[in-house]
N, C-alpha and C positions, 0 to 999 in steps of 0.2 A: 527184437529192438536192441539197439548198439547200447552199451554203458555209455554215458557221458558224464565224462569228466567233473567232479566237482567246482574245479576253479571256473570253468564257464560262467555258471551262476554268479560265482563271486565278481567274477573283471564284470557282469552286464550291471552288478549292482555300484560296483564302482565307479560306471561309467556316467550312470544315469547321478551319485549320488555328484559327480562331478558338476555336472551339469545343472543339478538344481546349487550347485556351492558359487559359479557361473552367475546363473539370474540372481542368488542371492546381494553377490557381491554390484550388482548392478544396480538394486534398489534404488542408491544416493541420488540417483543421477537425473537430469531433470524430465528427461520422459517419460519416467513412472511415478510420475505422483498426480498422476487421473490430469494425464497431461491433454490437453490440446493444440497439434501442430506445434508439440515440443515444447511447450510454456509449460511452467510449474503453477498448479493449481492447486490454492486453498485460502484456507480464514487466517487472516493477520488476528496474532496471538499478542504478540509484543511489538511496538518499536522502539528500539533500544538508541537514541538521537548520540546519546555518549561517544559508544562502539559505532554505529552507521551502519545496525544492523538491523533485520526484522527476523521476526521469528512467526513464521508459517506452519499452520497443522495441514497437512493433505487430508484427501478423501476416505485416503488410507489408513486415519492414523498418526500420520508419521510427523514428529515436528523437526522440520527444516531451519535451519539460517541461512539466510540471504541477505550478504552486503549489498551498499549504494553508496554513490557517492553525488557529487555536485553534479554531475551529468544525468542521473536518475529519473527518467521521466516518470508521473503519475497523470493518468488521464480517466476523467468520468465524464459522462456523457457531451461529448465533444470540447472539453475543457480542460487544458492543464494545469498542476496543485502539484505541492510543495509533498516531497513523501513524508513531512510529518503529519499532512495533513491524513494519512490514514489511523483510522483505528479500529482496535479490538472489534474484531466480528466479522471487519467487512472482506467481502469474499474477493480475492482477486487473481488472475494471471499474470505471470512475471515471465516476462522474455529472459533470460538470463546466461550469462556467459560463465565458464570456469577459469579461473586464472590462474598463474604459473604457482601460486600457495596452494590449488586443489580446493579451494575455494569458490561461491555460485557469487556472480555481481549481479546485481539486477540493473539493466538497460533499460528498460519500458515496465512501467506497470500500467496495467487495465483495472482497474473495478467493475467487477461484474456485477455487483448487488451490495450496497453501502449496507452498514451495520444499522444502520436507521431503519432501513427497509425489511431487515431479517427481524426486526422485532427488538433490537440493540436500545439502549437505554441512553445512547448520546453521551454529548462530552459531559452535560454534568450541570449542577442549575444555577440559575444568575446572581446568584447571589455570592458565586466564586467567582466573579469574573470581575477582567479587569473592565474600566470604561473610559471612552475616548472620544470626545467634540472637533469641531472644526471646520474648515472650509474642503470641498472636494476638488483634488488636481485631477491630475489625468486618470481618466477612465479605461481599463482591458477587458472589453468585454469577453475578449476573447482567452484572455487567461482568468479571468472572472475576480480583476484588481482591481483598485481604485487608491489613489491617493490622498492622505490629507495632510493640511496645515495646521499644527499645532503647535501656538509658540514658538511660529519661525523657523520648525523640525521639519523636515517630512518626513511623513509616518506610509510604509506599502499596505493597506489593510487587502488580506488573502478573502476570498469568499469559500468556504468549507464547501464538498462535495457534498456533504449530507445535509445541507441547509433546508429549511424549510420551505415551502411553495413562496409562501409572503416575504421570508428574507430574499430570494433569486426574485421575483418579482421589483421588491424595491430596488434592489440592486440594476438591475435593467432599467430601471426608469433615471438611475441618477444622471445628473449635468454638471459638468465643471462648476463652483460657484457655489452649487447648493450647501448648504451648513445643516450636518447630520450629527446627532448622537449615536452612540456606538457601542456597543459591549461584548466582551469576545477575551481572547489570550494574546500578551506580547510573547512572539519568538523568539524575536531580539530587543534591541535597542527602538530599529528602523522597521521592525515588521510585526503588525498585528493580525491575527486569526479572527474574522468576525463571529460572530455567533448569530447576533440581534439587534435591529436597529431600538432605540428606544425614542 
């Protein structure tokens, strides 16, 4: 049998340890975090409204930031919302692009499973909430909005993705005119979060 060379062994373990140095370095990226067709997959940890960030755990483990900005889409079951409208739990895919900072933006979010659903404890109970009357303007059923007047204001009130059967029920049945009570969180000035009709 021929002597071989010591270094042999050495350059195959170099080679190979290159190569796991390679996939290591690859991890960030968004196809490995228990991706599907490339979307970064996991549970919104934070949304940081300040920064215009959220913070994602993977499958893996691993916790992500992913920017958004005014263009940010969020969609639950055939309905678009507001990306604050995500919270802590819920599970979702982000289509997401890197930008010239090396940075992920997220373009499209999905919710695959609201934090309501996984067993999640909600925004939190009504007795922290704000409350809001009035007449109903225009109705989205399609972005799941509605309108009100209050005090000559208009107010956009948002319908939360994790609403309950009876809040998405009522909400379906509203008509221009109608005169609703309300309770939920202002976003802004002009946008309120519903929670509950009362």
């Amino acid at each position: 049998m021929k002597h071989v060379p010591r270094i042999f062994p050495f350059l195959a373990f170099a080679v190979l340890a290159l190569a796991g140095c390679d996939e290591l370095a690859q991890l960030d990226r968004p196809g490995d975090y228990g991706s599907l067709g490339g979307d970064l997959m996991g549970e919104v940890r934070r949304v940081d409204t300040r920064n215009r960030q959220i913070e994602l755990r993977s499958d893996s483990g691993r916790n992500l930031q992913v920017r958004y900005d005014n263009n940010t889409r969020v969609a639950y079951r055939q309905r678009d919302y507001q990306v604050s409208n995500l919270e802590p739990g819920d599970y979702v895919a982000v289509q997401a692009h890197e930008g010239g900072d090396g940075r992920y933006y997220a373009d499209y979010i999905t919710v695959r499973e609201a934090a309501q659903d996984r067993g999640g404890s909600g925004r939190g109970s009504l007795g922290q909430l704000d409350r809001l009357e009035g007449r109903v303007g225009y109705v989205d059923s399609r972005r799941g909005s509605f309108e009100i007047r209050d005090r000559g204001k208009v107010v956009v009130v948002t319908l939360p993705y994790s609403a309950p059967r009876n809040v998405s029920d009522r909400f379906n049945r509203l008509r221009e005119g109608d005169f609703v009570r309300i309770a939920g969180r202002y976003i802004n000035d002009d946008r309120f979060e519903l929670e509950t009709f009362l």
